[in-house]
C-alpha positions in Angstrom: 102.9 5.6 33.3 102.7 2.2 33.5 105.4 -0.1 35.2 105.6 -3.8 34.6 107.0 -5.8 37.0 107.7 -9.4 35.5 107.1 -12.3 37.8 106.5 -12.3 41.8 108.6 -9.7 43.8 110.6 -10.2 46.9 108.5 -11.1 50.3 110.4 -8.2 52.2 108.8 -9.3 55.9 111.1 -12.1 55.5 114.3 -10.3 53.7 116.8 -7.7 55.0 116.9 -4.5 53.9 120.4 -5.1 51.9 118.3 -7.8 49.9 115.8 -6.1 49.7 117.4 -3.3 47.8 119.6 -5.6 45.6 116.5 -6.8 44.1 116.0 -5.6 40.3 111.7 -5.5 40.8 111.8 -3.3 44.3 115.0 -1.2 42.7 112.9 -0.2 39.7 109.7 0.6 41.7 111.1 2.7 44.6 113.0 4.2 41.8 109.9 4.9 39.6 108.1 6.1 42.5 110.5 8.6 43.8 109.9 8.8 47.4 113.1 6.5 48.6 113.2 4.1 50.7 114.1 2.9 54.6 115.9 6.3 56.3 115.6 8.4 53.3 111.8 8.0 52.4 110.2 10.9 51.7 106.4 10.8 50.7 106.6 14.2 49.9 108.7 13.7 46.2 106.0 10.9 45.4 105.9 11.3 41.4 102.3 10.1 41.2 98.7 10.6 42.9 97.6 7.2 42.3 99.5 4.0 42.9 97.6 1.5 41.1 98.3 -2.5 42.0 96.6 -4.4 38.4 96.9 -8.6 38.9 95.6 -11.2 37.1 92.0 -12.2 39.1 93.6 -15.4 39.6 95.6 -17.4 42.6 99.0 -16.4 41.7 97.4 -12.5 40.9 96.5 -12.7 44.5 100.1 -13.8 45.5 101.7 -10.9 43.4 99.3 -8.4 44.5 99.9 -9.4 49.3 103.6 -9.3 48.0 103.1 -6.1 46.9 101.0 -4.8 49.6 103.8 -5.9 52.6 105.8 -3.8 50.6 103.8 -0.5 51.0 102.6 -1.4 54.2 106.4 -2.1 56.0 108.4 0.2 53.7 106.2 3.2 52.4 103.0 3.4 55.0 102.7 6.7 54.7 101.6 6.5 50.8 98.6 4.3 52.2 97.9 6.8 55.0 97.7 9.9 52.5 95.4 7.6 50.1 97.4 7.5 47.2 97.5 3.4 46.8 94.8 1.7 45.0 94.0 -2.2 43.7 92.4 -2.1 40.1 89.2 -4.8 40.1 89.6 -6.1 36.5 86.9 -8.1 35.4 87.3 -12.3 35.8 84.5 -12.6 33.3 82.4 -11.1 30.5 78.9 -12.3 29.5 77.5 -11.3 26.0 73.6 -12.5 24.9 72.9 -11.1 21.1 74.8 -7.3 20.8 74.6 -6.6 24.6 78.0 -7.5 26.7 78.7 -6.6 30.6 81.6 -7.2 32.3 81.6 -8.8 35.9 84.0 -8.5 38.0 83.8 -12.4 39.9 82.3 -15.3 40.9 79.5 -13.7 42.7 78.7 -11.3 40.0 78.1 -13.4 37.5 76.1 -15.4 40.0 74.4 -12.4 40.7 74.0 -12.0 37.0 72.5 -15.4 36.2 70.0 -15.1 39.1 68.8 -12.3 38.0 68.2 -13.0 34.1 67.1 -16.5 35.1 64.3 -15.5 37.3 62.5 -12.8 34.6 59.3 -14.7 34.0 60.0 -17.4 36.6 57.3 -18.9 39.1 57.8 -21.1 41.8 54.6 -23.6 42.9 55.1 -25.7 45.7 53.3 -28.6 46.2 50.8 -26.5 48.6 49.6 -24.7 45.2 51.0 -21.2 46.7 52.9 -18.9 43.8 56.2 -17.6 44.5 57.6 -15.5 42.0 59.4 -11.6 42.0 61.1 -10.6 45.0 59.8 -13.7 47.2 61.4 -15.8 45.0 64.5 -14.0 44.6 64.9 -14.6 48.7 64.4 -18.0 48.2 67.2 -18.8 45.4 69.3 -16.4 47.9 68.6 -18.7 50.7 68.9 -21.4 48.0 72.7 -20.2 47.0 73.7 -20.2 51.3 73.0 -23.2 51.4 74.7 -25.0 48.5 77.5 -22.7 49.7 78.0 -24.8 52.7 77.1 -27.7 50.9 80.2 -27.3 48.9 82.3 -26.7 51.6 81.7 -30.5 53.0 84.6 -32.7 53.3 84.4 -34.7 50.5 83.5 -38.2 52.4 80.0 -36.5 53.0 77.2 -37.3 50.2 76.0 -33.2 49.8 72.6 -34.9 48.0 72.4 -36.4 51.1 73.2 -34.3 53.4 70.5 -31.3 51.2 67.7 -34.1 52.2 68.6 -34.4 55.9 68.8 -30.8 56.0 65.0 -30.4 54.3 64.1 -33.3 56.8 65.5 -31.2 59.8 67.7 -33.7 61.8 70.9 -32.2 61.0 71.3 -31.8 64.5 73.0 -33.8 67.4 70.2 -33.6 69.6 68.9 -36.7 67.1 71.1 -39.1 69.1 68.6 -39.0 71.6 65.5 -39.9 70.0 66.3 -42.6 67.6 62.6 -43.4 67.1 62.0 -39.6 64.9 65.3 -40.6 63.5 64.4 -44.0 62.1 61.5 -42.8 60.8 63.8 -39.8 59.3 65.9 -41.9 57.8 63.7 -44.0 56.3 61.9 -40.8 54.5 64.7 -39.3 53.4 65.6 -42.2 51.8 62.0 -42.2 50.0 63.0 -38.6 49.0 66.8 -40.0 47.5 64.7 -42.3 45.1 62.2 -39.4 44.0 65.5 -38.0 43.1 66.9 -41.0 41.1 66.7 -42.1 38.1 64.2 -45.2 38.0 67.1 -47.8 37.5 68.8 -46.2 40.5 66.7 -46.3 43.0 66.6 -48.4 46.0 68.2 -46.7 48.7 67.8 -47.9 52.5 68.3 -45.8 55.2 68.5 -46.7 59.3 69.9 -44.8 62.1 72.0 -46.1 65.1 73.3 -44.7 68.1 76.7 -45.7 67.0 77.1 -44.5 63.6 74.4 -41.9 63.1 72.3 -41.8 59.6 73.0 -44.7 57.2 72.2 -44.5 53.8 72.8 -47.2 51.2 71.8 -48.2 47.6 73.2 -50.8 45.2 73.2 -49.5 41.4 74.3 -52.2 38.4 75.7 -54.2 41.3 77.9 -51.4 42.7 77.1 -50.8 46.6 76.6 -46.9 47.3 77.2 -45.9 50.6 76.6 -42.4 52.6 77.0 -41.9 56.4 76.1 -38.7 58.3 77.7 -39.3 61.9 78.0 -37.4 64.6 81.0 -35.4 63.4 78.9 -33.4 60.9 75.7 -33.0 62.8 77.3 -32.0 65.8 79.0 -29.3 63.1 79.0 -25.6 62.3 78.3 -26.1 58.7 75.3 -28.5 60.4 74.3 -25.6 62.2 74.4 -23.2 59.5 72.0 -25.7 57.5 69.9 -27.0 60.7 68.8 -23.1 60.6 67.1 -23.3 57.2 65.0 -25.8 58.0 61.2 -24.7 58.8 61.8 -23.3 55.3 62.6 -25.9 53.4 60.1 -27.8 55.3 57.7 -25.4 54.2 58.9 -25.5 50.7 60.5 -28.7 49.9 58.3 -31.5 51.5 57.1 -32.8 48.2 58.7 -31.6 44.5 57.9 -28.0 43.8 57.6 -27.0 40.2 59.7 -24.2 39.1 57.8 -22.5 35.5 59.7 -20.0 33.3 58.1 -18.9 30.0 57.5 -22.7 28.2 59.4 -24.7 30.3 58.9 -26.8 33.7 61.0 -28.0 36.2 60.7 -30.3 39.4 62.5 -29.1 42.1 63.5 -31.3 45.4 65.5 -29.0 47.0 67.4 -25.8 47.6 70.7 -26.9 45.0 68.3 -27.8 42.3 66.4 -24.2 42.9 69.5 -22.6 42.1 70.8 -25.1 39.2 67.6 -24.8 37.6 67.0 -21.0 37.1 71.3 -20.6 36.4 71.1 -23.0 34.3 68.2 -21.2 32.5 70.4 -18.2 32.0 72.9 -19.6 30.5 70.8 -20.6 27.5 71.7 -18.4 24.7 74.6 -16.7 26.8 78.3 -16.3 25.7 80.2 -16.6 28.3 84.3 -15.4 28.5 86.5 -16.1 31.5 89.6 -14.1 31.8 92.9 -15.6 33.4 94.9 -12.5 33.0 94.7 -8.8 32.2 97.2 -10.2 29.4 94.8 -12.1 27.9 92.3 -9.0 27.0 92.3 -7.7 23.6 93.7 -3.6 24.3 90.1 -2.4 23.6 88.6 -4.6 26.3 91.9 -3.7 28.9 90.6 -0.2 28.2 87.2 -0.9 28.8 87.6 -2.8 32.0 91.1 -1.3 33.7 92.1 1.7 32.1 89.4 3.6 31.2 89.4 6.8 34.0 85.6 7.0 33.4 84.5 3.4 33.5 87.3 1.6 35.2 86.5 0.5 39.7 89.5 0.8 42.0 89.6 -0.1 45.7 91.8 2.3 48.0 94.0 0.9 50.3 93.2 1.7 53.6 94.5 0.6 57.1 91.9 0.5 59.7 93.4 -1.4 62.5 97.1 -1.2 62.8 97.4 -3.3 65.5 95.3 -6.1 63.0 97.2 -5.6 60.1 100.3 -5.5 61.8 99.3 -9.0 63.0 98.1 -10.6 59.6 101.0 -9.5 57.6 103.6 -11.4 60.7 101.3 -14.4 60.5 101.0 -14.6 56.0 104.5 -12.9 55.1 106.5 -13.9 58.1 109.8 -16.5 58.8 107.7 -18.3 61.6 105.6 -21.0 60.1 103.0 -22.0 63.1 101.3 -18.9 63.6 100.4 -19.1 59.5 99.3 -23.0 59.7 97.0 -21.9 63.0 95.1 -19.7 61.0 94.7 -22.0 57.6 93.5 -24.6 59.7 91.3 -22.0 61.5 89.6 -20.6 58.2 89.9 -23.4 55.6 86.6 -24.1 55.4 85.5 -20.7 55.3 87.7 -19.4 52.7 86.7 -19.2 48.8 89.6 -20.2 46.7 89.3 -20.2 42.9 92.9 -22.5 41.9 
């Protein structure tokens, strides 16, 4: 059976129980599941072995699907403890190259997906003449992806270009404040590494480093001033660290452009970001590519496929680990209070990977 609920339900951590059951969406499913609800709950008369929660793979699928879950979770527990509540993984995309299509289920799939079809015949040659190719390279575009992870996660006043060249140059730490000679000299190759990078008519970057400001970087392109500063504030930072950590091997890989060969075609390479771009980008050559919003907007064959389909279809059971945890995060998400909730957005902003 299949029940559609239209819209977002009610956030029951916040509502009492008499609004709670005067609402149409939570009437219809306690009713459809049979079990009742608050004093009169009884697991035993549920109607079905598998609860299955289906959401768009989008922001507002998300929203629907915690909504749902604080209602299992504070009015039915017991149907998560006996195993009977399940989240379907629909696919957010579906590649297709000539008669062969896969379905993946998100970003890091298809990721996953374009690494691996971009690095078949692929061959890495730094500028020490060494070959990198198969599994060694795979590690290496791995490494490659961390780090332009982080690299995305900058605040926005950071140049990332910049702050990838730093990284291969290995002074994104703070300990650089106290040896501004190696950080001169740093600066001033980096910026020789920014032109490489450039297009001939936009070259001409300086770069200095004071105790004041940190790295300075400036270039002026069809009389437009560019300018990027890496102060203390980011080297002194955990994304700083996380990069700072990478750096004997991108010394070792990136000092001078490496050349990345794949069947007919060459590419230079200055750095982890343009490892990845370039052998991605070489998969998506002759790939169709089909991003889904919504389980509505599947064709019945493909909802089959991907959703519905007993043999073929991935669930993930609902499972409660820590009580004392989950207790915790529902209060802080769902709850009235609103400090608690801002506390931990400002604590894991950075780390979290929203798709909006």
């Amino acid at each position: 059976a299949v029940l559609p609920l239209r819209g977002k339900i009610l956030n029951v951590e916040r509502a009492r129980m008499d609004k709670m059951l005067s609402s149409q969406e939570i009437g219809t499913l306690i009713t459809a599941l049979g079990t009742g609800i608050s004093d009169e709950f009884n697991p035993d008369k549920l109607r079905y072995h598998k609860i299955i929660i289906m959401t768009d793979a989008d922001v507002d699928g998300s929203h629907i699907r915690t909504l749902l879950l604080t209602f299992f979770y504070r009015q039915m527990r017991e149907i998560i403890d006996r195993g009977h509540l399940f989240i379907a993984q629909p696919p957010l995309y579906k590649v297709a190259r000539g008669k062969s299509e896969q379905y993946l289920k998100d970003e890091r799939a298809l990721e996953d997906h374009l690494i691996a079809s971009g690095l078949e015949d692929a061959v890495l040659q730094p500028h020490s003449g060494e070959h990198r190719a198969g599994e060694d390279l795979h590690q290496l575009v791995e490494q490659a992806r961390a780090i332009r992870n982080v690299l995305n996660g900058l605040h926005s006043r950071y140049n990332r270009r910049v702050v990838e060249q730093a990284a291969i140059a290995g002074v994104l730490t703070p300990d650089i404040f106290g040896d501004a000679r190696n950080a001169t000299e740093a600066a001033k190759y980096i910026a020789r590494r920014l032109d490489a990078l450039s297009e001939e008519t936009e070259r001409g970057w300086q770069g200095e480093f004071t105790e004041a400001e940190g790295f300075r970087f400036e270039r002026t392109v069809r009389g437009v001033k560019e300018v990027a500063i890496l102060d203390q504030a980011l080297l002194g930072s955990a994304d700083a660290r996380k990069l700072d950590e990478h750096a004997a091997t991108l010394q070792q890989t990136y000092p001078r452009p490496a050349t990345l060969r794949r069947k007919d075609e060459e590419s230079a390479i200055h750095g982890p970001v343009g490892l990845f771009e370039a052998v991605t980008d070489a998969a998506r050559k002759g790939l169709a590519l089909q991003r889904y919003k919504g389980l509505g907007e599947m064709n019945p064959n493909q909802l089959w496929e991907t959703t519905l389909d007993t043999n073929a279809r991935s669930l993930l059971q609902v499972s409660v680990k820590a009580i004392d945890e989950a207790d915790d995060i529902f209060t802080k998400l769902m709850g009235d209070i609103v400090e608690p909730r801002r506390e931990f957005i400002q604590e894991n902003a950075l780390t979290a990977s929203v798709d909006v």
